[in-house]
C-alpha positions, -999 to +999 in steps of 0.1 A: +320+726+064+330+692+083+318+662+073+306+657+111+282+688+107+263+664+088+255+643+124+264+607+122+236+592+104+240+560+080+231+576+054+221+609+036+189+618+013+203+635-022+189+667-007+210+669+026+243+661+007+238+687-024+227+708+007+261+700+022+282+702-008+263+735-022+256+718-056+223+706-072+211+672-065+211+669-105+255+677-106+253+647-079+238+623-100+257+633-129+290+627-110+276+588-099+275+583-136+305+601-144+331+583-114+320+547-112+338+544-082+311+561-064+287+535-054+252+543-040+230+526-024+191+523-035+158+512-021+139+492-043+127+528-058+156+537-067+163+566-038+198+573-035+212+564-002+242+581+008+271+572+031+299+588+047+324+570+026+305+582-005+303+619+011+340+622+014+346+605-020+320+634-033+342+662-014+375+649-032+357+654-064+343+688-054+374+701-047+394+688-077+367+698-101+347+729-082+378+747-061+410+732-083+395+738-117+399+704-129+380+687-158+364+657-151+389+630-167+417+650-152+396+649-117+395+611-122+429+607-133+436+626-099+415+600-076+427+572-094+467+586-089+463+603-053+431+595-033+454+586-002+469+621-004+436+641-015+422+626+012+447+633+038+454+668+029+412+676+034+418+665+069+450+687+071+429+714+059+400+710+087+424+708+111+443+740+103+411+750+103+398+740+138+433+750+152+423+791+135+390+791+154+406+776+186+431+808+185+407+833+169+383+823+198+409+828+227+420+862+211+385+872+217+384+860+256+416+881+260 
């Protein structure tokens, strides 16, 4: 899923991103505490406020940990090494990816 399904808000309730990432608001938290890099914002009640910045930060450490099998330390030792290259090869990947459902979509008009 692209990160521009989400719509183009400011910024994202816990529920819309675990909705987004297909993980539990509680693994969300767990990985602010864990990666101090990721940097919420909060109301003065303590609601997590999400941006896009944070969101893509969040996919990185998804695919490391969730897809690539990484532990957590490894996972940081990852961001801290490659976040340039993570980063671009995600948007690699949802290119490919709109480029396949460009072509499987004019195989089907043909």
């Amino acid at each position: 899923m692209a990160l521009k399904e989400l719509g183009s808000k400011l910024y994202y309730s816990i529920t819309e991103v675990s909705e987004y990432l297909d993980v539990a608001p509680s693994l969300l938290r767990y990985w602010e505490k864990e990666f101090p890099e990721l940097v919420l914002k909060r109301n003065s009640k303590g609601t997590r406020f999400y941006t896009q910045e944070n969101i893509e930060y969040l996919e990185m450490i998804h695919d490391l940990v969730k897809v690539e099998g990484f532990t957590l330390q490894g996972a940081r030792n990852q961001l801290k090494r490659s976040r340039k290259r993570l980063k671009n090869k995600k948007k690699t990947i949802e290119k490919l990816e709109e480029i396949k459902s460009f072509l499987t979509a004019l195989r089907e008009d043909s």
